[in-house]
VOGU-3710 file (C-alpha; in Angstrom, 3 decimals, decimal comma):
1> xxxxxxxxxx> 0,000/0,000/0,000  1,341/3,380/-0,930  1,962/5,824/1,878  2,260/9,459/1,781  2,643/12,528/4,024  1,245/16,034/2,997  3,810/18,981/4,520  1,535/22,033/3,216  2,243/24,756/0,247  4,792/23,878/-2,118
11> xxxxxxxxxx> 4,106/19,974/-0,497  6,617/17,032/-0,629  4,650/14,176/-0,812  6,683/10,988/-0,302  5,564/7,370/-1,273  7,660/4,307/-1,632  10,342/5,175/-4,557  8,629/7,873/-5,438  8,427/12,021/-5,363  5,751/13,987/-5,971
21> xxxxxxxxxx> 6,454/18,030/-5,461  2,988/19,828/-5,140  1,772/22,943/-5,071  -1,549/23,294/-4,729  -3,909/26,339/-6,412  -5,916/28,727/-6,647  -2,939/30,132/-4,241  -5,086/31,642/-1,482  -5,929/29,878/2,088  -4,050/27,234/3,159
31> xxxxxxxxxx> -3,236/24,400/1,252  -5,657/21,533/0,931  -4,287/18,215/1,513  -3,067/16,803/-1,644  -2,609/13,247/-1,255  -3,921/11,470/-4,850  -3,347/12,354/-7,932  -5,763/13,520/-10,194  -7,063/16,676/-7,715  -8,394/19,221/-10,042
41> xxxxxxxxxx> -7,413/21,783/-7,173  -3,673/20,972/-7,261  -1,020/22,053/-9,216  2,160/20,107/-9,600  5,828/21,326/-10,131  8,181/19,823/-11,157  11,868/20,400/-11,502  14,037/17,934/-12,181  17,606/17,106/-13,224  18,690/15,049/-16,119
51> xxxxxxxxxx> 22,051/12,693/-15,485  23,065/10,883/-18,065  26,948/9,949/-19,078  28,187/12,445/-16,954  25,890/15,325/-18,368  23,457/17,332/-16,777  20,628/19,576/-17,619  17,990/20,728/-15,329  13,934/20,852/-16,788  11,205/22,387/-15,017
61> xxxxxxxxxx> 7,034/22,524/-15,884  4,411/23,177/-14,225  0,974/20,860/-14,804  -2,212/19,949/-12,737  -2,152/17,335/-10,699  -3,988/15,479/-13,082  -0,699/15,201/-14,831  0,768/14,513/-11,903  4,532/13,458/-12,543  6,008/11,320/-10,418
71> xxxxxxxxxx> 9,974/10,491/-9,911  10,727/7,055/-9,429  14,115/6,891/-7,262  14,804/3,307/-6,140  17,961/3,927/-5,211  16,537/5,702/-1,717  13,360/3,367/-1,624  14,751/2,780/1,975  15,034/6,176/2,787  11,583/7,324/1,918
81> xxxxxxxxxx> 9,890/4,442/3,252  11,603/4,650/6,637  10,315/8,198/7,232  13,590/10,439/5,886  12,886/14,039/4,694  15,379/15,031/2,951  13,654/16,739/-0,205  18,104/17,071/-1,972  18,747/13,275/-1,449  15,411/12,454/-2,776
91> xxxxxxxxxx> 15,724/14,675/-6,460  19,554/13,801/-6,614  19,745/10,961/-9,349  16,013/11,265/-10,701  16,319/10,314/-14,411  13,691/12,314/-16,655  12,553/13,315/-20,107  10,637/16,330/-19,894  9,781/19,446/-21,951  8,860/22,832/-20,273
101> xxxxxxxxxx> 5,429/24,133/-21,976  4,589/27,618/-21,548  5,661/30,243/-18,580  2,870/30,606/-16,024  2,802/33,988/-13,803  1,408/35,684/-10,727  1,630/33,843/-7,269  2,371/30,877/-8,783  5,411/31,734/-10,374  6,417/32,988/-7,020
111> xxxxxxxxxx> 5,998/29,717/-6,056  8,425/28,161/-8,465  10,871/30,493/-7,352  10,626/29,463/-3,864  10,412/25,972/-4,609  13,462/26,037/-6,847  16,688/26,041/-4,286  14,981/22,924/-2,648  13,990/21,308/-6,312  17,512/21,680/-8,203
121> xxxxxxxxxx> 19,506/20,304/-5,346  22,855/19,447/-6,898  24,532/15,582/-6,998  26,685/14,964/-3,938  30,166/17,026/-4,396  32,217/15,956/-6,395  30,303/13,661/-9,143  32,359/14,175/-11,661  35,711/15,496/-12,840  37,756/18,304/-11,385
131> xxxxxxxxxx> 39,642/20,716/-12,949  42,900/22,183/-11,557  44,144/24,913/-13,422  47,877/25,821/-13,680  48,614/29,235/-14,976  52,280/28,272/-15,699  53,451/26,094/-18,594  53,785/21,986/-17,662  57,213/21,432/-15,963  57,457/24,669/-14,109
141> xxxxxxxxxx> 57,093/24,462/-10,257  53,397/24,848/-9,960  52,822/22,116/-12,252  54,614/19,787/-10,568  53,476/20,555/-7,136  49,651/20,629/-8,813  49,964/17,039/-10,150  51,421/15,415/-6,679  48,368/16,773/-4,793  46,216/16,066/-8,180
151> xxxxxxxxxx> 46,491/12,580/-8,370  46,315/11,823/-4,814  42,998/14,049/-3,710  41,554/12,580/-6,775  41,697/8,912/-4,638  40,699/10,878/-1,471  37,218/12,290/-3,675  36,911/9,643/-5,879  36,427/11,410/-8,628  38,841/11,957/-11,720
161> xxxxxxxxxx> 41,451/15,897/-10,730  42,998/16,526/-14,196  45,577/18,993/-14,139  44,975/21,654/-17,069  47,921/24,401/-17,978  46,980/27,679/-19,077  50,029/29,854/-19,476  50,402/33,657/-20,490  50,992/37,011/-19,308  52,669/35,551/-16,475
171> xxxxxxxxxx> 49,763/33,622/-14,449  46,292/36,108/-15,367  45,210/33,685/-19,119  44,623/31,084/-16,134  43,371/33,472/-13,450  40,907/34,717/-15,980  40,257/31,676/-17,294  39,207/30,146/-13,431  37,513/33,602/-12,514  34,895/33,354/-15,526
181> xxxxxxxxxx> 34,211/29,356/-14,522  31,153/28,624/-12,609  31,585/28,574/-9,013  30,821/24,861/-7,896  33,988/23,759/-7,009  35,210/21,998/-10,905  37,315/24,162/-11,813  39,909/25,473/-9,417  43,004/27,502/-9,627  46,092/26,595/-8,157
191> xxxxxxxxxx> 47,836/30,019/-7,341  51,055/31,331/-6,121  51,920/34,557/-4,009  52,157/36,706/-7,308  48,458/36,056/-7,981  47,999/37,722/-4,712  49,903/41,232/-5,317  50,314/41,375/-9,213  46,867/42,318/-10,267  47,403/45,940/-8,171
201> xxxxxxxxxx> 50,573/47,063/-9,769  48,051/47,043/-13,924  46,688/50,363/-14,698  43,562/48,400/-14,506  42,953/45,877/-12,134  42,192/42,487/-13,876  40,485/41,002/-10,692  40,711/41,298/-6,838  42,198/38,447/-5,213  40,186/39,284/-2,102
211> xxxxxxxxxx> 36,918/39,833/-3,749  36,749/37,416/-6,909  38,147/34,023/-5,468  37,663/31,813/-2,391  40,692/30,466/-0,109  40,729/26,720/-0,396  43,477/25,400/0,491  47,101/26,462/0,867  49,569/23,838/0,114  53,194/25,481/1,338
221> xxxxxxxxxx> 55,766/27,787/0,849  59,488/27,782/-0,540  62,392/30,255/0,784  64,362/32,102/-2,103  68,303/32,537/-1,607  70,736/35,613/-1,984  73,334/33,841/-4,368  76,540/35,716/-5,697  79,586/34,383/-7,725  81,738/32,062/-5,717
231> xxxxxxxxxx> 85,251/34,549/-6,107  82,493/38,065/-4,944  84,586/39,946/-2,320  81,975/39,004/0,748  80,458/36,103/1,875  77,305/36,804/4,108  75,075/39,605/4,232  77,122/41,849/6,225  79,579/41,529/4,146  77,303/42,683/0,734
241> xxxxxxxxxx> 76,143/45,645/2,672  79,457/47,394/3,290  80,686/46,585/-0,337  77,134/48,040/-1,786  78,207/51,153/0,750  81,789/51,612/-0,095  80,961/50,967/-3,988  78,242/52,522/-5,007  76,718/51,700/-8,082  79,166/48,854/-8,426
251> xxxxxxxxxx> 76,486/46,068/-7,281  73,584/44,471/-9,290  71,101/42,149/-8,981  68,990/40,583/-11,249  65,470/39,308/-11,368  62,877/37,213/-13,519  61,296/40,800/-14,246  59,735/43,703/-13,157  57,512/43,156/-10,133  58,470/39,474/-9,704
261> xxxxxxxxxx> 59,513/37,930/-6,368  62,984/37,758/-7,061  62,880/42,033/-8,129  60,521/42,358/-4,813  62,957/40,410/-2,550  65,676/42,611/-3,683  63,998/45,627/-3,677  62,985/44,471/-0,055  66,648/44,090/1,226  67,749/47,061/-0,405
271> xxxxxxxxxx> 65,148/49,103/1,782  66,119/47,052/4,966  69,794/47,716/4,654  69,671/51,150/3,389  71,690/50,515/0,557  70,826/50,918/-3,016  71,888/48,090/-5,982  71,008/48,306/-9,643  67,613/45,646/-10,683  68,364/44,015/-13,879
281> xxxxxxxxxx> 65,365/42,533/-15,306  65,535/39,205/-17,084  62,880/37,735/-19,060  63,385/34,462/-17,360  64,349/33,396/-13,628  66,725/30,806/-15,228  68,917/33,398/-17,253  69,062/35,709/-14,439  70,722/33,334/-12,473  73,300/31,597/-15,356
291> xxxxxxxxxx> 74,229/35,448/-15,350  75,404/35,409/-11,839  77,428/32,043/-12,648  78,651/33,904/-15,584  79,980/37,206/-13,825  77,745/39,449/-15,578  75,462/40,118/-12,112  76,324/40,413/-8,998  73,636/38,866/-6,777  70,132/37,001/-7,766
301> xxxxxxxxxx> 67,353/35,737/-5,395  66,343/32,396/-6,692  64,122/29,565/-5,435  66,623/27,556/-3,145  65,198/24,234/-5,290  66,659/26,034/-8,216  69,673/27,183/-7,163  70,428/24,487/-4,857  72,034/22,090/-7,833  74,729/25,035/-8,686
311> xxxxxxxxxx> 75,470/26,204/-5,153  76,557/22,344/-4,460  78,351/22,035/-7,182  80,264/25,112/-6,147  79,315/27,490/-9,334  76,926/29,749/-6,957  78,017/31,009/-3,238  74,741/31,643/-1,302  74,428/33,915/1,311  71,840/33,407/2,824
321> xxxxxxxxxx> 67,665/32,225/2,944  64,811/33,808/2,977  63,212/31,929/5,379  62,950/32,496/9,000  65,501/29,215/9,784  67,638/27,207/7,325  65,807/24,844/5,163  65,613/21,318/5,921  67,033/20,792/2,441  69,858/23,206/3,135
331> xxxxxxxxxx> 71,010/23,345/6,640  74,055/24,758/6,160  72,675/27,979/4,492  72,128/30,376/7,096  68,721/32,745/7,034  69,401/35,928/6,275  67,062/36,991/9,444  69,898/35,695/11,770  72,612/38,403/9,661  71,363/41,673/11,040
341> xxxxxxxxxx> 67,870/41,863/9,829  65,645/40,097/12,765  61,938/39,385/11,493  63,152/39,016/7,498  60,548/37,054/6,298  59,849/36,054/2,496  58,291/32,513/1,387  56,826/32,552/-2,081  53,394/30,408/-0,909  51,235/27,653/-3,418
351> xxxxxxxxxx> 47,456/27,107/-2,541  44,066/26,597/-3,755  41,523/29,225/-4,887  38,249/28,833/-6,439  35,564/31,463/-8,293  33,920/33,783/-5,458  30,324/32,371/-4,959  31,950/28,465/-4,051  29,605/27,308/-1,318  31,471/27,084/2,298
361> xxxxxxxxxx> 29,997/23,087/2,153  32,264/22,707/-1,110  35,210/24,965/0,159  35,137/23,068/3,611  35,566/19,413/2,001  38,079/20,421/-0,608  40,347/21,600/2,164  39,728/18,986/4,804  40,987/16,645/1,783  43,654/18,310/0,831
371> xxxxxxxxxx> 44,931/19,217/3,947  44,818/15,028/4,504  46,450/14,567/1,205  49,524/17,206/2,272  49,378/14,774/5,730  50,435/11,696/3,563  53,977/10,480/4,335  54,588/9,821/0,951  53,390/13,485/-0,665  55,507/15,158/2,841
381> xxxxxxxxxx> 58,368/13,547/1,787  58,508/14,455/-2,129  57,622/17,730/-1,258  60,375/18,126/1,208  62,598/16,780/-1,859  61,171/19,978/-3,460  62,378/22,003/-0,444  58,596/22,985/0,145  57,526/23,265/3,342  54,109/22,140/3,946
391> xxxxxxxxxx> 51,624/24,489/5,687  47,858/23,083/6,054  45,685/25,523/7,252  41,654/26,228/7,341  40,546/28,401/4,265  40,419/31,457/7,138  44,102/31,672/7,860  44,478/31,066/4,209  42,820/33,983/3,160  44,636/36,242/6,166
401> xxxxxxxxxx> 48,134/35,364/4,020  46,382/36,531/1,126  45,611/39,378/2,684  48,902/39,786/4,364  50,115/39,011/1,355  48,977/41,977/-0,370  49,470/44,521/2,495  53,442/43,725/2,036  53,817/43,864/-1,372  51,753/46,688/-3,085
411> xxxxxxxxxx> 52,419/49,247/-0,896  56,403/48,727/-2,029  55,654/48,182/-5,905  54,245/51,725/-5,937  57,008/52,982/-4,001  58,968/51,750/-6,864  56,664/52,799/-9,520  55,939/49,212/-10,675  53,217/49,945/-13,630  51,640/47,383/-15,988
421> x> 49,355/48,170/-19,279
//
């Protein structure tokens, strides 16, 4: 025997593996008790969603009751005939054919409207594929970090994470690219600190960090390293300071470009220590540094990963990390906090970001799993290989290092008059 239970306007009324959504009409009084189909004073909506092969589309009419569609769901027959109320588990998975006749208006389309959040419930997160976006080309350091995590919070969702590059005018084709995506938590970008800070230093802004994505989850940050050649007169940071002072002009550094982290960093120290050295702007990080190896700069402020391979083989001297301690993957390099310059502070960070408008429910489980992905043994220890250090923290303290992020380094670009068309 069929069993139902009438809830009042805009009713659910539940049977064994079945849905009926009503709303009953004329719209005035309460709402008579709708129970069989075939009423003449009920109205039925009906919005459903359409899975098939991984596509969706969502349909929605409106008929009497007489019409009366019903939405067989056997896969929660247990659920509905135990009592459960849940209208999203109930629509998620109905399989329909519908066409939507013509629009009705007045109360009743008010009706729709309030029916609709409850009616279009979305699959469980994630049902199919995620997309990670990398705004750098495959190889560089984002990509690789991108695919460790990829591959292994794909397991922990159990859904397919495909790692997508999207390089060009350094990092914003895939910024822009994630901004315009629809915010349900497919299509995420995996950012760096630049992401953060660059967008202020265009004539006009191409997003706000703060306003136009969602913290998800940050993954770590990496130190960079003063480096010089291995015969330069000085050997620590002391040392660079009174040869900047009693040469002026003599002393350059160069960088991956204008308003990079490498120019930033120097820019930074140069402040600090009151001392002023010539920027050099590279188009690449890698030939500012083979231009320190070949005498033609003086310093460079590299990722320690990247420079690491030269300074061991003796062809770079470092001086010293930006990081508040050594790195675990370079002990012996001393921070250039503990030379004079107490508090000196400067990890280029990697994280998660989605589209602004990413429900907190979405946001929440993407970095609870990531977070346990960055806890496996085996993705701590190849990041530590990467001299990364691993920071999980809740989308809140994520978005404060945005923020901070910001605070430190736009306020300095325009002091240096860092302008992009």
């Amino acid at each position: 025997m069929r069993r139902t239970r009438t809830i009042g306007l805009g009713d659910l009324v539940l049977g064994d593996g079945c849905l009926e959504i009503l709303v009953p009409g004329p719209l005035k009084g309460p709402a008579p008790a709708v129970t069989r189909r075939g009423q003449p004073s009920a109205w039925l909506l009906v919005v459903a969603r359409h899975i098939s092969s991984g596509n969706e589309s969502c349909d929605s009419f409106i008929s009497p009751a007489s019409a009366s569609f019903v939405c067989c769901l056997h896969h929660i027959q247990r659920k509905i005939a135990s009592g459960a109320n849940d209208p999203h588990a109930c629509i998620q998975g109905a399989i329909l054919n519908i066409r939507i006749p013509r629009l009705l208006g007045g109360a009743l389309a008010v009706a729709i409207f309030g029916l609709s959040t409850a009616a279009r419930a979305e699959p469980a997160y994630p049902s199919r594929t995620i997309t990670v976006v990398v705004p750098f080309s495959a190889g560089s350091a984002s990509d690789t970090y991108a695919r460790v995590i990829g591959a292994k919070l794909g397991e922990a969702l159990g859904q397919s994470v495909v790692v997508e590059n999207k390089d060009g005018a350094g990092g914003f084709i895939g910024a822009q690219y994630v901004l315009r995506a629809k915010p349900d938590g497919y299509t995420l970008l995996f950012a760096a600190s630049p992401w953060a800070y660059t967008p202020y230093f265009f004539k006009r802004i191409p997003y706000e960090p703060m306003r136009d994505f969602v913290a998800v989850a940050k993954v770590g940050a990496a130190p960079s390293v003063l480096v010089t050649a291995p015969d330069a007169p000085f050997g620590d940071m002391a040392g660079m300071a009174a040869y900047a002072r009693q040469h002026p002009g003599k002393l350059t550094y160069s960088s991956a470009g204008i308003g990079t982290y490498s120019h930033l960093i120097g820019a930074l120290v140069d402040k600090q220590l009151d001392i002023d050295i010539m920027h050099v702007p590279y188009k690449s990080a890698a030939q500012a540094m083979a231009d320190v190896v070949g005498h033609m700069i003086s310093l460079n402020y590299p990722s320690l990963s990247a420079a690491l391979p030269l300074i061991k083989s003796g062809k770079l001297k470092a001086l010293g990390v930006t990081s508040l301690t050594p790195a675990s993957i370079a002990p012996d390099i001393p921070s250039i906090a503990s030379q004079g310059m107490p508090g000196f502070e400067v990890m280029q960070w990697f994280g998660f970001v989605s589209p602004a408008g990413t429900s907190p429910e979405v946001v929440k489980l993407l970095n609870t799993q990531i977070n346990r992905v960055l806890a496996d043994p085996e993705v701590a220890r190849r990041f530590a290989q990467l001299g990364i250090q691993l920071t999980p923290e809740s989308p809140e303290v994520f978005t404060a290092d945005i923020d901070r992020e910001i605070r430190k380094w736009v306020p300095l670009g325009k002091e240096l008059s860092i302008t992009y068309d």
